[in-house]
OpenMM code with the backbone's topology and positions (N, CA, C; nanometers):
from openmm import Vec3, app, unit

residues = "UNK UNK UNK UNK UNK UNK UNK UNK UNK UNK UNK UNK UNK UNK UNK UNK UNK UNK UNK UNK UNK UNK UNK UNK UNK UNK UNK UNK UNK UNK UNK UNK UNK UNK UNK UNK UNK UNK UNK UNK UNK UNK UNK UNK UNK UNK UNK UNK UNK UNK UNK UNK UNK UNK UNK UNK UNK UNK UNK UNK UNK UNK UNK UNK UNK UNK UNK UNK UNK UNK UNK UNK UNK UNK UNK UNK UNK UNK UNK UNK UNK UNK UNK UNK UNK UNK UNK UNK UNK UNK UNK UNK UNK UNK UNK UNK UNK UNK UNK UNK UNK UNK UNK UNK UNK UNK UNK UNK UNK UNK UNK UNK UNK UNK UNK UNK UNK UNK UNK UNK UNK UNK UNK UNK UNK UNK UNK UNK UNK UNK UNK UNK UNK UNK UNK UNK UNK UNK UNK UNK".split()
positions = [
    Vec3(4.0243, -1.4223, -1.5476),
    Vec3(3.9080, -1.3570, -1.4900),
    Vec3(3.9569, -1.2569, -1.3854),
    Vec3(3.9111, -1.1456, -1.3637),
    Vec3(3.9364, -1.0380, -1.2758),
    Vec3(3.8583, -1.0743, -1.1500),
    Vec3(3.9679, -0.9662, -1.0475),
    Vec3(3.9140, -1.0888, -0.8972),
    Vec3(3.7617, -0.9919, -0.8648),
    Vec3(3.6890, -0.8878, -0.9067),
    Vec3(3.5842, -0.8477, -0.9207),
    Vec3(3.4956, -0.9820, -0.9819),
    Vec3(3.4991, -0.9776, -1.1016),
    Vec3(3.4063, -1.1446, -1.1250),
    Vec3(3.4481, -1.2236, -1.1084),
    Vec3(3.5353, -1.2801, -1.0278),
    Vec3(3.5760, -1.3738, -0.8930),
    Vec3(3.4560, -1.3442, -0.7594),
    Vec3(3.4394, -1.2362, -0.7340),
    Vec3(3.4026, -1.2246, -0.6007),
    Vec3(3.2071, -1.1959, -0.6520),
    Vec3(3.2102, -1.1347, -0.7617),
    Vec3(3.0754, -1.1032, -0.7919),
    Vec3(3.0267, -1.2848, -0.8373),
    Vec3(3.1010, -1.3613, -0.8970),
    Vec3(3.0181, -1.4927, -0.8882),
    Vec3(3.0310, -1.5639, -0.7859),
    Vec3(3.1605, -1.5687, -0.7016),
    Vec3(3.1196, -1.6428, -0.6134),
    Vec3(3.0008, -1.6149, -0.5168),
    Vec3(2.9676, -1.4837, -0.5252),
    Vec3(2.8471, -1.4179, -0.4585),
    Vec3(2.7148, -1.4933, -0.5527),
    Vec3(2.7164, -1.4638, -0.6281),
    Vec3(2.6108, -1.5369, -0.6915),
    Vec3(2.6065, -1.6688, -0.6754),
    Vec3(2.6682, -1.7727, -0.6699),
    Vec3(2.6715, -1.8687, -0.6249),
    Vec3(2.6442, -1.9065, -0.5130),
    Vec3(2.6691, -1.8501, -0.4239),
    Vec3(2.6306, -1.8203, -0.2806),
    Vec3(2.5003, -1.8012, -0.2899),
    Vec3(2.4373, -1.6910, -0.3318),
    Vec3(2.2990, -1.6279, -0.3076),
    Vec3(2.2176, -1.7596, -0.3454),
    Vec3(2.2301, -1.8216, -0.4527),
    Vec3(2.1699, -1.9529, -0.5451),
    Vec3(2.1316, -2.0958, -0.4436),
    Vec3(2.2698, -2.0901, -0.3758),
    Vec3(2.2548, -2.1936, -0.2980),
    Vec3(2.1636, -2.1353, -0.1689),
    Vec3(2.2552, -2.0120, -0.1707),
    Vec3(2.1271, -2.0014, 0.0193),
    Vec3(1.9598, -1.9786, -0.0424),
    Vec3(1.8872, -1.9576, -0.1353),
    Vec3(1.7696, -1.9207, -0.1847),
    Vec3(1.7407, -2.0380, -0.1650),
    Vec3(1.7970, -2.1821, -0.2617),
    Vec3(1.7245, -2.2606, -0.2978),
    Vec3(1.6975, -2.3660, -0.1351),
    Vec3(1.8257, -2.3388, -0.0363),
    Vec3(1.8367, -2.3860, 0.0441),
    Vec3(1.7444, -2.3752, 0.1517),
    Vec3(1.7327, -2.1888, 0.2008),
    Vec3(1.5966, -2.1522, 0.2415),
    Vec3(1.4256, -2.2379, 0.2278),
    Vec3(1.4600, -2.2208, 0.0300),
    Vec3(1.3109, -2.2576, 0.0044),
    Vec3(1.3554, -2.4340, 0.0519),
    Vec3(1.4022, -2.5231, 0.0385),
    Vec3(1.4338, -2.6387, 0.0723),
    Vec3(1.4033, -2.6682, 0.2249),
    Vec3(1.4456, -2.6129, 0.3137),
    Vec3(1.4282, -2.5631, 0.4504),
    Vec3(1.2892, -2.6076, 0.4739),
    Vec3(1.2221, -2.4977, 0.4127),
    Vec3(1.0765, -2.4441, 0.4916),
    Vec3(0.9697, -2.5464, 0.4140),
    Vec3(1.0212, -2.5974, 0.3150),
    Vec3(0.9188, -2.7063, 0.2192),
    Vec3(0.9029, -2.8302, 0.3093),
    Vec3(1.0299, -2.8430, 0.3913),
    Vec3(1.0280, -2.9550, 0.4855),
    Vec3(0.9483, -2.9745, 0.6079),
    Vec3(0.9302, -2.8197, 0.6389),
    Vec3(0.8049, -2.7680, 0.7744),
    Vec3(0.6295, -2.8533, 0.7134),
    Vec3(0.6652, -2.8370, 0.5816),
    Vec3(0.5202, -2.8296, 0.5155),
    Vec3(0.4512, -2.9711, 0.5275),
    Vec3(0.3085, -2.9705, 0.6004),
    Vec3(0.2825, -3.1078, 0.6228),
    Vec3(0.2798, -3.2040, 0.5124),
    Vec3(0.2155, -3.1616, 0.3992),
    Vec3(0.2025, -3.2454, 0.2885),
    Vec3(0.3061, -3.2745, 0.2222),
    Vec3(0.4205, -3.2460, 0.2627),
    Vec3(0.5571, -3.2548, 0.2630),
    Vec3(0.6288, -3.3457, 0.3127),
    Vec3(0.5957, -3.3614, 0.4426),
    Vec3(0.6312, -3.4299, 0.5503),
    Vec3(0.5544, -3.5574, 0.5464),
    Vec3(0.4694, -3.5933, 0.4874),
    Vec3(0.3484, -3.7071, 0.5137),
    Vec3(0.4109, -3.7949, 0.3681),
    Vec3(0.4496, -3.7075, 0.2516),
    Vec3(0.5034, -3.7698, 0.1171),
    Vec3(0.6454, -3.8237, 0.1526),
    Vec3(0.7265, -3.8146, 0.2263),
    Vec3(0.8469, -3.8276, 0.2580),
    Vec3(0.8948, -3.9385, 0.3883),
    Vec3(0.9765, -4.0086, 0.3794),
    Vec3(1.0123, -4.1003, 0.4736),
    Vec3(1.1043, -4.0586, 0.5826),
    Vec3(1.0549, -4.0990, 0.6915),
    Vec3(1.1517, -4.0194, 0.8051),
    Vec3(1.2666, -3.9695, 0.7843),
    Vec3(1.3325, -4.0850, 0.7689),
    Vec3(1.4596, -4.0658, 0.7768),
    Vec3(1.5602, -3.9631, 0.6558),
    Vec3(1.4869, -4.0040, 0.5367),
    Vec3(1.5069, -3.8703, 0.4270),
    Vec3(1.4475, -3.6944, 0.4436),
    Vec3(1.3333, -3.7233, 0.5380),
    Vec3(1.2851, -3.5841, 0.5140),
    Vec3(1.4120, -3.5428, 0.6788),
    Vec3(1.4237, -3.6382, 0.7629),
    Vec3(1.5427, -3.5733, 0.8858),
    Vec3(1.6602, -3.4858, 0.8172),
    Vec3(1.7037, -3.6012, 0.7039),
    Vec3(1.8739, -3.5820, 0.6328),
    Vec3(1.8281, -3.4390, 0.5338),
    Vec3(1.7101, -3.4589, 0.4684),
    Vec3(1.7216, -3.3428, 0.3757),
    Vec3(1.7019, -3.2035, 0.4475),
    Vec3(1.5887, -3.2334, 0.5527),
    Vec3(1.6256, -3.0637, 0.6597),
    Vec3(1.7534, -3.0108, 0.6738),
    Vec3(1.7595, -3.1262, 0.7611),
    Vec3(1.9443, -3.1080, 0.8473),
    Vec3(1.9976, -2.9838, 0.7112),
    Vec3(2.0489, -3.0718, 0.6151),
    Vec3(2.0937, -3.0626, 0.5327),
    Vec3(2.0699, -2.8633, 0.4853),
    Vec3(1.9492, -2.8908, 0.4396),
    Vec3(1.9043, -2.7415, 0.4261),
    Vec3(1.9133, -2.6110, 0.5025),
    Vec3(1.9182, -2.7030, 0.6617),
    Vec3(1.9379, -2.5893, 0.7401),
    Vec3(2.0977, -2.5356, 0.7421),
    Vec3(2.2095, -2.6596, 0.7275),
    Vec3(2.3351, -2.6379, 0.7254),
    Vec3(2.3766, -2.5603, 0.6186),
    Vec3(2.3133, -2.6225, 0.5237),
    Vec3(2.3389, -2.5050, 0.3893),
    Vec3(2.3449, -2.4007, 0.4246),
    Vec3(2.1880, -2.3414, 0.4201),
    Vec3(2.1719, -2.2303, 0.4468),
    Vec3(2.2455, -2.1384, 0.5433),
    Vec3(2.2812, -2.1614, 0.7111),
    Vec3(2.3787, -2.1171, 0.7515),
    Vec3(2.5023, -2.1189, 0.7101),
    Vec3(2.5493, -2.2129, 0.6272),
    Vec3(2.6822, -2.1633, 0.6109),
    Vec3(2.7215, -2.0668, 0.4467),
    Vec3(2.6012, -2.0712, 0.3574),
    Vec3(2.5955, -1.9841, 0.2597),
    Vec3(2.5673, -1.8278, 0.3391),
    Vec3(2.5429, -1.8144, 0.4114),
    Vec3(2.4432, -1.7358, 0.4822),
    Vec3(2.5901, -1.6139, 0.5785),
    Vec3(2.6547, -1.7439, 0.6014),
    Vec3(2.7902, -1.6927, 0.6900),
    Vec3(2.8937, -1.6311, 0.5667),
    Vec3(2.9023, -1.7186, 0.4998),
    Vec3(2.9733, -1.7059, 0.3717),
    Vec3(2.9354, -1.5575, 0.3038),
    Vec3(2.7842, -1.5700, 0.2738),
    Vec3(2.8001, -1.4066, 0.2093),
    Vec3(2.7656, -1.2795, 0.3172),
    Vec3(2.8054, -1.2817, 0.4808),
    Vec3(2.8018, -1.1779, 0.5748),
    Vec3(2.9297, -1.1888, 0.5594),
    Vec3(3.0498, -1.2670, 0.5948),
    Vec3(3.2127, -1.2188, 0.6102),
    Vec3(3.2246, -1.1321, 0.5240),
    Vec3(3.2101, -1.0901, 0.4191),
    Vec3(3.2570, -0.9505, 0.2925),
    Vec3(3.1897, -0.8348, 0.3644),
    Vec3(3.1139, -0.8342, 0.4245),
    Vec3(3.0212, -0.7288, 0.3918),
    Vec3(3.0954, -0.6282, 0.5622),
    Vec3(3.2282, -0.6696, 0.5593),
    Vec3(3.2994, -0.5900, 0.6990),
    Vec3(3.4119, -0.5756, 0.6106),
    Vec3(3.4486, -0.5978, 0.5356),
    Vec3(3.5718, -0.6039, 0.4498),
    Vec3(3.6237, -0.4549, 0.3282),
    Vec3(3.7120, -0.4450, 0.2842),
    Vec3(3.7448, -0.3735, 0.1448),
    Vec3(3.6659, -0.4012, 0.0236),
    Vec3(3.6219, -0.5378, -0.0137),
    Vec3(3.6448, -0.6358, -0.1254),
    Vec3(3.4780, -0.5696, -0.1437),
    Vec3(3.3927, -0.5446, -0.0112),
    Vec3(3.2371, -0.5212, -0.0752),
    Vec3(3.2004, -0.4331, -0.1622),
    Vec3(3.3282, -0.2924, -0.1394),
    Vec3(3.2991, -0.1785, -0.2194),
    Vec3(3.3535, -0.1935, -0.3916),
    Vec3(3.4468, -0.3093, -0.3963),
    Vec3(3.4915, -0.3623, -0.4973),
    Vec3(3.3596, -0.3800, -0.6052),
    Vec3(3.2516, -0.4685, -0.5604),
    Vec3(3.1629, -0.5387, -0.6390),
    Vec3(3.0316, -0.4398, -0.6289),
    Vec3(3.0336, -0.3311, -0.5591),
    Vec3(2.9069, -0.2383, -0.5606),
    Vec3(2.9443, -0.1200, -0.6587),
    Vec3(2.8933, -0.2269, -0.7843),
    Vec3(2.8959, -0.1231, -0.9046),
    Vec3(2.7563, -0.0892, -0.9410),
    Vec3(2.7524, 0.0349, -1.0520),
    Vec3(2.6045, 0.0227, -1.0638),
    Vec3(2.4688, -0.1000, -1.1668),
    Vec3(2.5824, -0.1831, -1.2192),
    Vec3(2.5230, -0.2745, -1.2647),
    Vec3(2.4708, -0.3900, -1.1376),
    Vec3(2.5197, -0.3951, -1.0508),
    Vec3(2.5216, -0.4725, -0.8925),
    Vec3(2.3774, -0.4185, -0.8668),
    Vec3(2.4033, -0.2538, -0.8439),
    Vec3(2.2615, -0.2090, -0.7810),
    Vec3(2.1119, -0.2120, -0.8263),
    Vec3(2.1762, -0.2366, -1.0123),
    Vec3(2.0377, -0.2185, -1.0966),
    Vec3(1.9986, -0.3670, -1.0407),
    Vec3(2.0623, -0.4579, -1.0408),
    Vec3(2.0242, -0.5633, -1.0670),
    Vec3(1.9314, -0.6145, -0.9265),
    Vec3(2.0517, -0.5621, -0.8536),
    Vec3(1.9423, -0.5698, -0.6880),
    Vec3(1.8255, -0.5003, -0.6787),
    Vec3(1.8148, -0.3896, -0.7416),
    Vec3(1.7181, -0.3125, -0.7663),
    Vec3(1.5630, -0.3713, -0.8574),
    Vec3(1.6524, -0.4599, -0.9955),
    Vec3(1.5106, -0.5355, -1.0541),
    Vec3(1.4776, -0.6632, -0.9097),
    Vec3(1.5216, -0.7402, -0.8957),
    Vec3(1.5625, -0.8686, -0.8301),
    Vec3(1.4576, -0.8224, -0.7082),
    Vec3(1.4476, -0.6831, -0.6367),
    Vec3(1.3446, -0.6561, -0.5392),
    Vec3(1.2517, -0.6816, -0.5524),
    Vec3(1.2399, -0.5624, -0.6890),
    Vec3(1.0726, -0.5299, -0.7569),
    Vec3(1.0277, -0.6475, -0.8259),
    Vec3(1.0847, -0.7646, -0.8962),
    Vec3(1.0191, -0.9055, -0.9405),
    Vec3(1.0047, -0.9441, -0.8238),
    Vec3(1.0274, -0.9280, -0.7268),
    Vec3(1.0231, -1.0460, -0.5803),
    Vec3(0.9045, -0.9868, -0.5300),
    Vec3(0.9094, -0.8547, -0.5040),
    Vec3(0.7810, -0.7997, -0.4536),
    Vec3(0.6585, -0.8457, -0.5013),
    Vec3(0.6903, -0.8259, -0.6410),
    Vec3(0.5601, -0.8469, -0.7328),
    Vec3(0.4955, -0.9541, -0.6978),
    Vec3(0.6332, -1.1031, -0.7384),
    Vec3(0.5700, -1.2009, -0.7147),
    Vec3(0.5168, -1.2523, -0.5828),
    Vec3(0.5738, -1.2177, -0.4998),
    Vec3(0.5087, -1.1976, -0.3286),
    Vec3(0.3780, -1.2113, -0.3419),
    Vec3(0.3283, -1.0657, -0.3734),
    Vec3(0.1925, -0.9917, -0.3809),
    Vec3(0.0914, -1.1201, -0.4510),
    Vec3(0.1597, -1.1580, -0.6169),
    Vec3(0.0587, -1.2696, -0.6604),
    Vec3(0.0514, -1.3758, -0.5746),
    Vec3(0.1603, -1.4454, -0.5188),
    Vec3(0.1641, -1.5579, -0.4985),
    Vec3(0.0429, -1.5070, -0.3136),
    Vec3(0.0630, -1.4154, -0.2604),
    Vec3(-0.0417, -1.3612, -0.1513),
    Vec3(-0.1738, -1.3451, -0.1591),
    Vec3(-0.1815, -1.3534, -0.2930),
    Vec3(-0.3487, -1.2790, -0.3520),
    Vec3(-0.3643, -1.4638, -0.4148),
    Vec3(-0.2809, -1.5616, -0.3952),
    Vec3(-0.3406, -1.7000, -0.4507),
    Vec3(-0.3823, -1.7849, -0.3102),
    Vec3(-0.2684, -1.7319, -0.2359),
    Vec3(-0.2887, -1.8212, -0.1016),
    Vec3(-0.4573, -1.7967, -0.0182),
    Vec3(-0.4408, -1.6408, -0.0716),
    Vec3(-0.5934, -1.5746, 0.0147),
    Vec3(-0.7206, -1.6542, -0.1079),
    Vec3(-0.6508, -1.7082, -0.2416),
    Vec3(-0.7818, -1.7601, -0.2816),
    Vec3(-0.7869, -1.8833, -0.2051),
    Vec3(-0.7078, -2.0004, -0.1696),
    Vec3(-0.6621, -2.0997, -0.2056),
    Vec3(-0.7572, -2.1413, -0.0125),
    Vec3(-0.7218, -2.0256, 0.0731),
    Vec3(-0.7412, -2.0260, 0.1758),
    Vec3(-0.9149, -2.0333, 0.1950),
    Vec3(-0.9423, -1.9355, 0.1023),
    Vec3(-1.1339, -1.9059, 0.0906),
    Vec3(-1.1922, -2.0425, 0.0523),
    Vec3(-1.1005, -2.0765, -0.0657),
    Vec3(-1.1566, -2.1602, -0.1395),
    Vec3(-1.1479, -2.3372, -0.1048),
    Vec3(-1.0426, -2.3833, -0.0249),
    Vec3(-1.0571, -2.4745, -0.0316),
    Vec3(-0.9611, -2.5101, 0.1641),
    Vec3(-0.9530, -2.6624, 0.1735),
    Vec3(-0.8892, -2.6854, 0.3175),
    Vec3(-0.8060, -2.6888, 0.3234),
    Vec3(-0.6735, -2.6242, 0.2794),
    Vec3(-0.5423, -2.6281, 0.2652),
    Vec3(-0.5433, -2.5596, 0.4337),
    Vec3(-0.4906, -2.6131, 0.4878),
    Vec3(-0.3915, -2.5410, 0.6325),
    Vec3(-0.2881, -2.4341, 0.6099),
    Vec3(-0.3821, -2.2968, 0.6896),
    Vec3(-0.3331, -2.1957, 0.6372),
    Vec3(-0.2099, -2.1802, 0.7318),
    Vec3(-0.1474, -2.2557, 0.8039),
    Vec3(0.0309, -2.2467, 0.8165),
    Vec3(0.0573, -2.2847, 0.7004),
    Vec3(0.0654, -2.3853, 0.6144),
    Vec3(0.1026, -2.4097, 0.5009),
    Vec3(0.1163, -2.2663, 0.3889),
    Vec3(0.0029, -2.2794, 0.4036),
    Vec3(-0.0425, -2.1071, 0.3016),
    Vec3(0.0785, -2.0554, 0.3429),
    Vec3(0.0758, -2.0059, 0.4667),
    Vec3(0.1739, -1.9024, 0.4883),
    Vec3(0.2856, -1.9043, 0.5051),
    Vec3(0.3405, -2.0320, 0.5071),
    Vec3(0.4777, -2.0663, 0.4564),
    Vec3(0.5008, -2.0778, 0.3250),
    Vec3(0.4602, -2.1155, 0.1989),
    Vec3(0.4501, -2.1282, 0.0990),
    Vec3(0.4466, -1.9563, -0.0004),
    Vec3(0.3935, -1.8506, 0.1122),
    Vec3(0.4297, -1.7092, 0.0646),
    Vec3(0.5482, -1.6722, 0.1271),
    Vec3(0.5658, -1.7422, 0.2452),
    Vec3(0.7467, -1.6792, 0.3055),
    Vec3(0.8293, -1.7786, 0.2045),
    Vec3(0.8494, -1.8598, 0.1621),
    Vec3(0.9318, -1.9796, 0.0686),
    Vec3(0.9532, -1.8439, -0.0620),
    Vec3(0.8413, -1.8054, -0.1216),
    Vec3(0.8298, -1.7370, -0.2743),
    Vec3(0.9020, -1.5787, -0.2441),
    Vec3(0.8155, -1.5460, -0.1390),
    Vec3(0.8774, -1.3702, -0.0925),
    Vec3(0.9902, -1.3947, -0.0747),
    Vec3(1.1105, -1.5198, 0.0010),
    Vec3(1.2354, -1.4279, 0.0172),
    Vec3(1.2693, -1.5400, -0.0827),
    Vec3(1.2598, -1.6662, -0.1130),
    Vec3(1.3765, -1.7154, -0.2106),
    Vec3(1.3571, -1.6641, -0.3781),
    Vec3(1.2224, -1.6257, -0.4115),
    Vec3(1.2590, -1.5778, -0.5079),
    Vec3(1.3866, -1.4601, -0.5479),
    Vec3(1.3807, -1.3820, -0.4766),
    Vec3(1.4499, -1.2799, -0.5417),
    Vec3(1.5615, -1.2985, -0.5065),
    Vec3(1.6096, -1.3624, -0.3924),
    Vec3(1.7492, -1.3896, -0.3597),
    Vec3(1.7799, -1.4503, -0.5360),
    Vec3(1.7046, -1.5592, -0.5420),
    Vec3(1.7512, -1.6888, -0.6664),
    Vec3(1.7771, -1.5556, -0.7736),
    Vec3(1.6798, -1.5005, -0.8051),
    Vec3(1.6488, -1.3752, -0.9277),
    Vec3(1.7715, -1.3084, -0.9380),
    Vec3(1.8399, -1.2764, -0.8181),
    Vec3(1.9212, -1.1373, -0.8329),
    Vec3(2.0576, -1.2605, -0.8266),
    Vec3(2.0610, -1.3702, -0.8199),
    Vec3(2.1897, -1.4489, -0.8414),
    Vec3(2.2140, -1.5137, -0.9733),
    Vec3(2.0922, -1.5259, -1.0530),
    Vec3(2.0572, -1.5426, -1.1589),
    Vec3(2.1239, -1.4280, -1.2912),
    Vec3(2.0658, -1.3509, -1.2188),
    Vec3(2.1053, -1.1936, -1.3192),
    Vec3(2.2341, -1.1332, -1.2706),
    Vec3(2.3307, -1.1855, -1.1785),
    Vec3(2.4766, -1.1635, -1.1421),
    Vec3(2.5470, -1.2573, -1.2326),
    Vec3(2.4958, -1.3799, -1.2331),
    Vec3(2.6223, -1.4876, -1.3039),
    Vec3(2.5936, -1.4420, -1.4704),
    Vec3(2.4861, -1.3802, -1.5211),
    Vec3(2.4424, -1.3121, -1.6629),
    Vec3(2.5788, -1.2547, -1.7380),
    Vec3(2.6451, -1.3046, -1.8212),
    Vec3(2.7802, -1.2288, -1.8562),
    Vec3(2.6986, -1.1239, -1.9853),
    Vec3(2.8040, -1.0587, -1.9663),
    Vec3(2.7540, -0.9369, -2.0713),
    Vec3(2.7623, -0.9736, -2.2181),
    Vec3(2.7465, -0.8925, -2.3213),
    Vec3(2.7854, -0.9413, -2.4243),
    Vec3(2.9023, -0.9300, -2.5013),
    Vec3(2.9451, -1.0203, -2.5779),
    Vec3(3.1403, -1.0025, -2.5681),
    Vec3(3.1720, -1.1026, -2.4764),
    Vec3(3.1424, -1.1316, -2.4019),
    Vec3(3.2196, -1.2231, -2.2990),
    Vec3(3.2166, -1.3641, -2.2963),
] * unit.nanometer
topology = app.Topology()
chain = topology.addChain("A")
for resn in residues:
    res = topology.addResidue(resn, chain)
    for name in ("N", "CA", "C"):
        topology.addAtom(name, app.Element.getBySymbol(name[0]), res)
């Protein structure tokens, strides 16, 4: 393997874990979350999420001062960051236009709501665009 898809998956791997870790994170804020869960598991699984996340988080800022970043900013990199936005946006917008029903319509606690659109707006597309990095081409 070339140290380009060396560094472009371990990036993806990275992005995968800090997305899911994020959304893991903030699911734990969530009361109905917190009320289904036993102390001491919902303590360990935060912790947990929050450590992730900072250290995936640290992990993919060290490159980005380095040689190695201009290595992996090809234009297949950019398309992909480029779809990975616009699906994230999108789904943002729906998942914003459900919370505003969800909010009209029924007693859900709209901190909840509105964590549940920050969870979708940033971990989706992180997950999306790590998804469509580890994608090998065809031939490979």
């Amino acid at each position: 393997m070339l140290t380009v898809d060396q560094i472009s998956r371990g990036r993806a791997g990275f992005l995968l874990s800090n997305g899911i870790a994020f959304a893991v994170w903030q699911m734990m804020e969530i009361q109905l979350v917190q009320d289904a869960l036993v102390e001491s598991i919902h303590s360990f699984l935060s912790a947990s999420a929050v450590t992730l996340w900072t250290v995936t988080l640290v992990a993919l800022l060290a490159p980005a001062f380095t040689r190695e970043r201009t290595t992996v900013e090809d234009e297949l990199t950019r398309r992909n960051r480029r779809t990975a936005f616009n699906w994230g946006y999108w789904i943002f917008i729906v998942c914003a236009i459900l919370a505003l029903f969800a909010a009209s319509n029924t007693t859900a606690p709209a901190d909840d709501l509105l964590r549940a659109v920050l969870i979708v707006g940033v971990s989706a597309p992180v997950i999306r665009f790590a998804v469509m990095e580890r994608a090998l081409p065809d031939g490979e």
